[in-house]
C-alpha positions as CSV (number, residue, x, y, z in Angstrom):
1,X,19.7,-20.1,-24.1
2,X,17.4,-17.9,-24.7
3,X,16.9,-14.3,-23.8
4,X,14.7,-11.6,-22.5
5,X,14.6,-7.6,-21.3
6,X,11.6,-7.2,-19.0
7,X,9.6,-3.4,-20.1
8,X,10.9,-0.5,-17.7
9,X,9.7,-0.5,-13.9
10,X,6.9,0.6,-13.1
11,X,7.1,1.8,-9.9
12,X,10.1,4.0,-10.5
13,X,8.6,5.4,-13.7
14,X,5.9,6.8,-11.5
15,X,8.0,8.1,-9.0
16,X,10.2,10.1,-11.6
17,X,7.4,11.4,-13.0
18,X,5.7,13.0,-9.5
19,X,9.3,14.1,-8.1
20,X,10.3,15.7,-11.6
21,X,7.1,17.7,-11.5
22,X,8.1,19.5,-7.8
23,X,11.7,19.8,-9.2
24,X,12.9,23.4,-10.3
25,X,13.8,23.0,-14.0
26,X,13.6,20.0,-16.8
27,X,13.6,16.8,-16.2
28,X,14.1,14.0,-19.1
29,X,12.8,10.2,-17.8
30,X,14.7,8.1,-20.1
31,X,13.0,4.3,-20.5
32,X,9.4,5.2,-19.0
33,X,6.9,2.1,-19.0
34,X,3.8,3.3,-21.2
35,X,0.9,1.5,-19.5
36,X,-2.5,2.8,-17.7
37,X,-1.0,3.4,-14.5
38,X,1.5,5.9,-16.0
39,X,-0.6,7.5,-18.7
40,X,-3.1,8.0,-15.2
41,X,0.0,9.5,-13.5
42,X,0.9,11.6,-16.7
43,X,-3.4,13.0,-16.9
44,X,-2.7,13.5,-13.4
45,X,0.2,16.0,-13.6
46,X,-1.0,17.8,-17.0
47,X,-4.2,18.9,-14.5
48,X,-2.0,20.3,-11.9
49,X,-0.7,22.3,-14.8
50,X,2.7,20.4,-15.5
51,X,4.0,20.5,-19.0
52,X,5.2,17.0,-20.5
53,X,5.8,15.8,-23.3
54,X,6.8,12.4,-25.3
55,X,10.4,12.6,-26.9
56,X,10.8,9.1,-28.5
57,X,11.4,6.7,-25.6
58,X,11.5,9.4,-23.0
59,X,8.9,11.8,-20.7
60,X,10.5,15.7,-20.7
61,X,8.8,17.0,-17.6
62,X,9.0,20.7,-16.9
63,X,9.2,21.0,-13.6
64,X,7.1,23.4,-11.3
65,X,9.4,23.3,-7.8
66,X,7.4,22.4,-4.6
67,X,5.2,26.0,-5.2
68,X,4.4,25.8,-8.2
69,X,1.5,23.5,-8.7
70,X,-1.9,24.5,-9.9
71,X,-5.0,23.8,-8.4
72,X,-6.9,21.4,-10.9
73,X,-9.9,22.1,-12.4
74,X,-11.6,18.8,-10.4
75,X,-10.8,15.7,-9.0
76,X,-7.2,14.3,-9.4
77,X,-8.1,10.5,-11.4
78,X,-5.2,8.0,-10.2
79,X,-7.1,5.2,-12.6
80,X,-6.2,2.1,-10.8
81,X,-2.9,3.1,-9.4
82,X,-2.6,2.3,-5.6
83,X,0.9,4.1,-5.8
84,X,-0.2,7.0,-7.7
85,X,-3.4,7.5,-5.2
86,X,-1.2,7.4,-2.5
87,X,2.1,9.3,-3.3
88,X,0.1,11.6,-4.9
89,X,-1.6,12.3,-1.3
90,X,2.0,12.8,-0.2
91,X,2.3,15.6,-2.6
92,X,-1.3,17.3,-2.1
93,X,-0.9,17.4,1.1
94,X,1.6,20.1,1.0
95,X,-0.3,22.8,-1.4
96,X,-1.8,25.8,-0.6
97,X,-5.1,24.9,-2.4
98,X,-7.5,21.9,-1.5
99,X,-7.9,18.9,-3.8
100,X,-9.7,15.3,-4.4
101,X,-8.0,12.5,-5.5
102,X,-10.2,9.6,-6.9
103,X,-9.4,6.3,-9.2
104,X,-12.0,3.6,-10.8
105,X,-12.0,0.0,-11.0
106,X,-10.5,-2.0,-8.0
107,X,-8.7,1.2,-6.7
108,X,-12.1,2.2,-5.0
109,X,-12.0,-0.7,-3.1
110,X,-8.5,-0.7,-1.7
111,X,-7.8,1.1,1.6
112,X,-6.5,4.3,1.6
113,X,-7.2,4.9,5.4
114,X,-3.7,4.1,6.3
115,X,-2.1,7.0,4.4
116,X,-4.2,9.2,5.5
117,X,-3.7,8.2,9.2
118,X,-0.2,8.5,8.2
119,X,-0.1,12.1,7.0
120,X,-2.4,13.2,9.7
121,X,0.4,12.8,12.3
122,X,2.5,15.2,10.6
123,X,-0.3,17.6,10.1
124,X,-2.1,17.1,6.9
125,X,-6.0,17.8,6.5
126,X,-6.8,14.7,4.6
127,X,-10.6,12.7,4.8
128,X,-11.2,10.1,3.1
129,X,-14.2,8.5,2.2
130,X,-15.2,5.9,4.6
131,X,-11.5,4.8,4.7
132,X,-11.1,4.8,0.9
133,X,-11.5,7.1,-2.3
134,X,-11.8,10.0,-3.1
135,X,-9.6,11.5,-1.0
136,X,-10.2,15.1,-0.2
137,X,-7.7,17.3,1.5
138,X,-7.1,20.9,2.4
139,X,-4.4,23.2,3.1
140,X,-2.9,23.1,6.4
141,X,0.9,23.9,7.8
142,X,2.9,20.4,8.1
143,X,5.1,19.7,11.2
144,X,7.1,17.1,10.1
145,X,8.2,15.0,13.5
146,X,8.9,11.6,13.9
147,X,6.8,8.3,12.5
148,X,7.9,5.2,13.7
149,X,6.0,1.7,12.4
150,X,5.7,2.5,8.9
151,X,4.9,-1.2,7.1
152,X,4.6,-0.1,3.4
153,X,7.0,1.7,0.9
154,X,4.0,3.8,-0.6
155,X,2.6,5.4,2.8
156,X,6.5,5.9,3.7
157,X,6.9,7.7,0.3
158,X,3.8,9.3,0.5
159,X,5.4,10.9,4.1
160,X,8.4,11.8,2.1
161,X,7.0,13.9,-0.6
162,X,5.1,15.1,2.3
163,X,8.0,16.0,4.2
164,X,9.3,17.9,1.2
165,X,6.9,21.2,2.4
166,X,7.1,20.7,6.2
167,X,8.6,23.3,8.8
168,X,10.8,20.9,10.1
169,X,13.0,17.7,9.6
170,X,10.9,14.6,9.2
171,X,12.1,11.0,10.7
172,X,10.8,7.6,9.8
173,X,11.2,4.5,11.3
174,X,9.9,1.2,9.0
175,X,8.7,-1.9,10.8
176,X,10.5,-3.8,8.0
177,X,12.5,-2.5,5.4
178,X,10.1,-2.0,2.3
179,X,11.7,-0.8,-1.3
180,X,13.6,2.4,-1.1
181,X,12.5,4.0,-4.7
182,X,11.5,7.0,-3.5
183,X,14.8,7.4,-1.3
184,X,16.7,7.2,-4.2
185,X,15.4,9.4,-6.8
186,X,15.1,12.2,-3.9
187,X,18.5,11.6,-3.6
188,X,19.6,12.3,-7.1
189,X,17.3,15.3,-7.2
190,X,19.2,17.1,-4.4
191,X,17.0,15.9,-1.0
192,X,19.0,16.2,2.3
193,X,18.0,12.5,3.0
194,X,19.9,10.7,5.4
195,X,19.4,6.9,6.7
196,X,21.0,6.2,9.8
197,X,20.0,2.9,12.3
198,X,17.1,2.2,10.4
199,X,15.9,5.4,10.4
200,X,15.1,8.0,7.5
201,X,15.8,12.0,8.4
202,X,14.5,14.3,5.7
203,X,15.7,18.2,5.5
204,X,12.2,20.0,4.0
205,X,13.4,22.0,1.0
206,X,13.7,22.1,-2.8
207,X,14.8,19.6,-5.3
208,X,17.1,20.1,-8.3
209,X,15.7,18.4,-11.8
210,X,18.3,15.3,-13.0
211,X,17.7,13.1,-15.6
212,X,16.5,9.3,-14.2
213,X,17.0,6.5,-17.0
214,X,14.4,3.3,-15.7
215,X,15.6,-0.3,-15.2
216,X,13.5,-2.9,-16.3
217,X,10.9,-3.9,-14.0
218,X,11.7,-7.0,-12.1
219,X,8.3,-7.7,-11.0
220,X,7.6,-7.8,-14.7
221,X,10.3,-10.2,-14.9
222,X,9.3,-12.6,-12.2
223,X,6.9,-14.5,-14.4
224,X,9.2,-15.6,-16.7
225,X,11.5,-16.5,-13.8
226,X,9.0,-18.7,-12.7
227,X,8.3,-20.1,-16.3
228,X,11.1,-21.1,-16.6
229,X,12.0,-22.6,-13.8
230,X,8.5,-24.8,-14.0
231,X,9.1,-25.6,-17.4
232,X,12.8,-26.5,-17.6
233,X,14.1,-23.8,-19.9
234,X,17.2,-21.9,-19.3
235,X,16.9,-18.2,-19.5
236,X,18.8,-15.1,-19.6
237,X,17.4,-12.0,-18.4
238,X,18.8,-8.4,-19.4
239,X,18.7,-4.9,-18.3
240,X,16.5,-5.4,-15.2
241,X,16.6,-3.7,-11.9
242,X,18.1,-5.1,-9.3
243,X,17.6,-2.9,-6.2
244,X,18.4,-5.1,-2.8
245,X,15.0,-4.1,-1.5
246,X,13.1,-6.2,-4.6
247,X,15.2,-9.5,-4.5
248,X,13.0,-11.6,-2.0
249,X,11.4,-13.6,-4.3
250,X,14.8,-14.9,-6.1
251,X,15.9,-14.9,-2.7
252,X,13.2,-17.2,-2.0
253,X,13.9,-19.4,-4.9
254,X,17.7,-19.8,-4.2
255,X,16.4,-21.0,-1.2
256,X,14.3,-23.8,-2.7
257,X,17.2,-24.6,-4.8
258,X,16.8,-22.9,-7.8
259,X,20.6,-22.0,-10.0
260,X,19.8,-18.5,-10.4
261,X,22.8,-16.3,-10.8
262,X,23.0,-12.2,-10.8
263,X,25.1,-10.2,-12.3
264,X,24.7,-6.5,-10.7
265,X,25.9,-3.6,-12.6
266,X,26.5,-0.7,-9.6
267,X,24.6,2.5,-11.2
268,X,22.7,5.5,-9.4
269,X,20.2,5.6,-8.7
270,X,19.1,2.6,-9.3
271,X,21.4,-1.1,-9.7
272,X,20.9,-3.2,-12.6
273,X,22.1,-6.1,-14.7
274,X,21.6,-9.7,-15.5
275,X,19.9,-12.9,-14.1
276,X,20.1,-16.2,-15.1
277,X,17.7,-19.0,-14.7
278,X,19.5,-22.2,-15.0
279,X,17.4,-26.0,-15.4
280,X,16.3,-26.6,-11.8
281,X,14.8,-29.5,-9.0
282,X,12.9,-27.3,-5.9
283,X,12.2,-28.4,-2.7
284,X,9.8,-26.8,0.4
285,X,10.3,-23.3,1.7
286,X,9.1,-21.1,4.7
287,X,9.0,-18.0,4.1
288,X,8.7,-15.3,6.9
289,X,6.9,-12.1,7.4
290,X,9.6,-10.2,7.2
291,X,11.0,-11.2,3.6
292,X,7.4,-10.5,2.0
293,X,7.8,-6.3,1.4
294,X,11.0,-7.4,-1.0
295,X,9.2,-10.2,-2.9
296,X,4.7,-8.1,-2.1
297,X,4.5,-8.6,-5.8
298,X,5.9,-12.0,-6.4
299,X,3.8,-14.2,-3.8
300,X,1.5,-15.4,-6.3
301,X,4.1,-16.8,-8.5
302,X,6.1,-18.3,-5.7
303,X,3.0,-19.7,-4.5
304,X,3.0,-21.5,-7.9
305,X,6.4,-22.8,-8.0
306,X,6.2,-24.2,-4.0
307,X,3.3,-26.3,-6.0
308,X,6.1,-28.0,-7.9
309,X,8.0,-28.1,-5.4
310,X,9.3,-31.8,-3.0
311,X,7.4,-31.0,0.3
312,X,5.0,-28.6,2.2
313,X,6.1,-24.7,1.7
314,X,4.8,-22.0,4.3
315,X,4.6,-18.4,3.4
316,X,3.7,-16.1,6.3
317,X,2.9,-12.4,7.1
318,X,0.7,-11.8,3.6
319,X,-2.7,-10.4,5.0
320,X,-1.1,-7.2,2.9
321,X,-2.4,-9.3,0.2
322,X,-5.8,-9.4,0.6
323,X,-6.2,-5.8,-0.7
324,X,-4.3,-5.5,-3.9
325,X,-6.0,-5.3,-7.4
326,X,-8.0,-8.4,-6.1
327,X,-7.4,-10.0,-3.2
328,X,-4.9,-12.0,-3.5
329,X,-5.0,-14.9,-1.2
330,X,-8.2,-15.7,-2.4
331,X,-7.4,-15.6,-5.8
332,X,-3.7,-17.2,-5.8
333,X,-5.5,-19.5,-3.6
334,X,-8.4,-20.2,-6.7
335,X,-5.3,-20.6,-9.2
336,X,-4.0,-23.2,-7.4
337,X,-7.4,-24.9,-7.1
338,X,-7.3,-24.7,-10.8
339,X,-4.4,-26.9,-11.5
340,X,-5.6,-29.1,-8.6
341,X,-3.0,-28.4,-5.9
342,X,-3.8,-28.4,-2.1
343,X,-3.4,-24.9,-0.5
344,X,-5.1,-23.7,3.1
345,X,-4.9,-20.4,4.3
346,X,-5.1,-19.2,8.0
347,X,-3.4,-16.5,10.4
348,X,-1.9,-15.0,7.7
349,X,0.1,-17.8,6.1
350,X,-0.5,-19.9,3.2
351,X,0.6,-23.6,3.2
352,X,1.0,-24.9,-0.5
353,X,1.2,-28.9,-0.4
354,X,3.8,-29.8,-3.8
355,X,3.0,-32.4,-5.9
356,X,5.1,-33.7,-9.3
357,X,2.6,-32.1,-12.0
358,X,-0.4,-29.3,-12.4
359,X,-3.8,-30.7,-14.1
360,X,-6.4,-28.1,-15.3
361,X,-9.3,-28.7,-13.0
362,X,-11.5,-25.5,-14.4
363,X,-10.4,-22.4,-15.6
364,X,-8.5,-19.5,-14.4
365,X,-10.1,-16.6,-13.1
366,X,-7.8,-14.1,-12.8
367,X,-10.1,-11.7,-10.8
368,X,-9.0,-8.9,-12.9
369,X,-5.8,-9.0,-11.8
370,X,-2.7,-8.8,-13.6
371,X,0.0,-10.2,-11.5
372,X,-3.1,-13.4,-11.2
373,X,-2.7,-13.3,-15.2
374,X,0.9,-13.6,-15.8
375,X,0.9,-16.6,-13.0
376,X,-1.5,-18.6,-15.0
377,X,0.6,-17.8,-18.0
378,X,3.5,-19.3,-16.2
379,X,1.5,-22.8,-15.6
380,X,0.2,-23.0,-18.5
381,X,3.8,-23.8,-19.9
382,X,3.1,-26.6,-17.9
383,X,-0.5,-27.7,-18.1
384,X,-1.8,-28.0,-21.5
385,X,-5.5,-27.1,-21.8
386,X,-5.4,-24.3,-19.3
387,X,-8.1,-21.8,-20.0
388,X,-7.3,-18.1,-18.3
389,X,-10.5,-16.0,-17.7
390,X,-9.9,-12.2,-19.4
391,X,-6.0,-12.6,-19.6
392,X,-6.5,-8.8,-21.1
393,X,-6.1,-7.3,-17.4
394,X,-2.0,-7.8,-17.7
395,X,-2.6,-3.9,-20.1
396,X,-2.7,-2.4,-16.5
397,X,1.2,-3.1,-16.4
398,X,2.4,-4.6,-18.8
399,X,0.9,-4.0,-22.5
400,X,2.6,-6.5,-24.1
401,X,2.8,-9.1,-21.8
402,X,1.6,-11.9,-24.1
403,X,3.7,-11.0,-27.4
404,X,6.7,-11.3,-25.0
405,X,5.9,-14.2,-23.1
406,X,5.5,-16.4,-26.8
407,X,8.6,-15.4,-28.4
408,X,10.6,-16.7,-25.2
409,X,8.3,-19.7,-24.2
């Protein structure tokens, strides 16, 4: 059997970076991923006058507490970092000097409305610019209060962070439970965070440097979940993250009869351990709404795998999708059209009609999209002759996404 650790998580490496710069004293982020959107998070932070520096496979990050922030010398590049745009609002929001926070690429396209909506309610003096970047925001007291309807784990972090420099306790209420990253490294850094009936209370006040080690990332991982599952190859997967609040998409997959077993290793602030892939037959799935914030990066690739699979899968309640790098109905929908496999879209759901083999029809176009990328990468285990269109874009997460995926497939 062979096996495979996935490169660190993504999401929480940005997050350790942003909460260990409003910390008071040093921080050391053990395992960072080095990718765009982080080195965009790191450029990011050095103009707001935090010190880091590179320590073999580590970030040291001198903190600057919640005060202690400088005002940048211009606008606050996120690159192409939806999470770093937005948490980073969280965190602007709360200084005593005004700022613009802008990206490039696909970020300029991608609503940022939303959060700004979002931090309005609590007092923030945020604009954007005709509902997306830049950004541009001024100082003004925050009230903290209560937010109920939150549907992604960004805008609810961005709130957080937000929450940090209010006057008063801040409560959120999620219309689904969405990933709790941010809720867990505020933890370890001191926050008075509590979660009781579904709903979030946060104590403004200072946080206390602690050293976060990353997982691997198991969005990173998913694609070679999926390639092996399509090609028949059992796999062992190491060191990867296993927070409760990213399983949907093996979720999902046990569903449609995939032998996947985990083994979680209990660890704060984040879980961890192994999953196995074991030789597999799948059948139909329906997804719901609900299950899609624990599996928002997956969709594409268990799009691809109901394609294999005995029957007609539904997967419901992923509009979200449609403004992501690309959007990502359309183009999970075009890389099923590649390999010839029906798939209709319409109120939000997707029905995937399964058949016993893919067939390149045309090329891939991966619409600049990474997570697009790594899917075709996964059927083209599977369907010989399949050309993917600038499979380059997987840099924005995952650097070396193709070395990897050789040596295992």
């Amino acid at each position: 059997m062979k096996t495979y650790a996935p490169p660190p998580d993504k999401s929480i490496t940005i997050r350790a970076l942003l909460l260990a710069a409003i910390a008071n004293g040093q921080a050391r982020v053990e395992n960072p991923l080095f990718c765009a959107d982080t080195e965009a998070a790191v450029r990011v932070l050095e103009g707001l006058g935090v010190k880091l520096c590179r320590d073999s496979n580590a970030y040291i990050v001198e903190g600057r507490g919640l005060k202690g922030l400088g005002q940048p010398a211009g606008a606050l590049d996120a690159g192409e970092s939806g999470a770093l745009a937005r948490l980073l609002a969280g965190i602007m929001a709360g200084q005593a000097f005004p700022s613009v926070i802008t990206g490039s690429g696909s970020l300029l396209n991608r609503p940022m409305a939303p959060v700004a909506d979002a931090l309005r309610k609590i007092g923030a003096n945020i604009k954007t610019t005709d509902g997306r970047l830049p950004l541009s925001i001024k100082p003004a007291p925050l009230k903290g209060g209560k937010i109920s309807g939150v549907e992604s784990a960004q805008i609810k972090s961005a709130l957080l962070l937000a929450g940090l420099y209010a006057r008063g306790p801040l409560e959120i209420k999620e219309a689904a439970p969405t990933r709790d990253h941010t809720e867990r490294l505020l933890a370890l850094m001191g926050a008075k965070l509590s979660n009781k009936n579904a709903r979030l209370r946060l104590e403004p006040g200072p946080l206390t440097a602690r050293p976060v080690t990353v997982p691997g990332d198991i969005s990173s991982a998913a694609p070679f979940i999926a390639a092996a599952l399509l090609a028949g190859r059992p796999l062992r997967i190491n060191s990867c993250g296993l927070n409760p609040a990213r399983l949907g998409f093996i979720t999902a997959l046990q569903k449609m009869g995939a032998a996947i077993k985990i083994k979680a290793l209990e660890a704060f602030p984040e879980p961890y351990g192994e999953i196995e892939i074991a030789v597999s037959r799948l059948k139909a799935v329906i997804v719901q709404a609900p299950q899609i914030p624990a599996m928002i990066d997956e969709v594409p690739l268990l799009a691809l795998l109901a394609a294999r699979a005995a029957g007609t899968s539904v997967i419901k309640g992923i509009e979200g999708l449609r403004t992501k790098e690309s959007d990502r109905v359309e183009s999970t929908l075009a890389l099923l059209d590649s390999l010839r496999i029906k798939a209709f879209y319409r109120a939000g759901a997707m029905k995937i009609i399964g058949r016993p083999a893919f067939s390149a029809a045309k090329p891939v176009e991966t619409f600049n999209d990474h997570r697009i990328a790594m899917a075709a990468a996964a059927a083209s285990l599977v369907c010989p002759g399949l050309e993917i269109i600038n499979p380059g874009c997987v840099n924005k997460s995952y650097p070396s996404f193709w070395k990897d995926f050789k040596r295992v497939f």
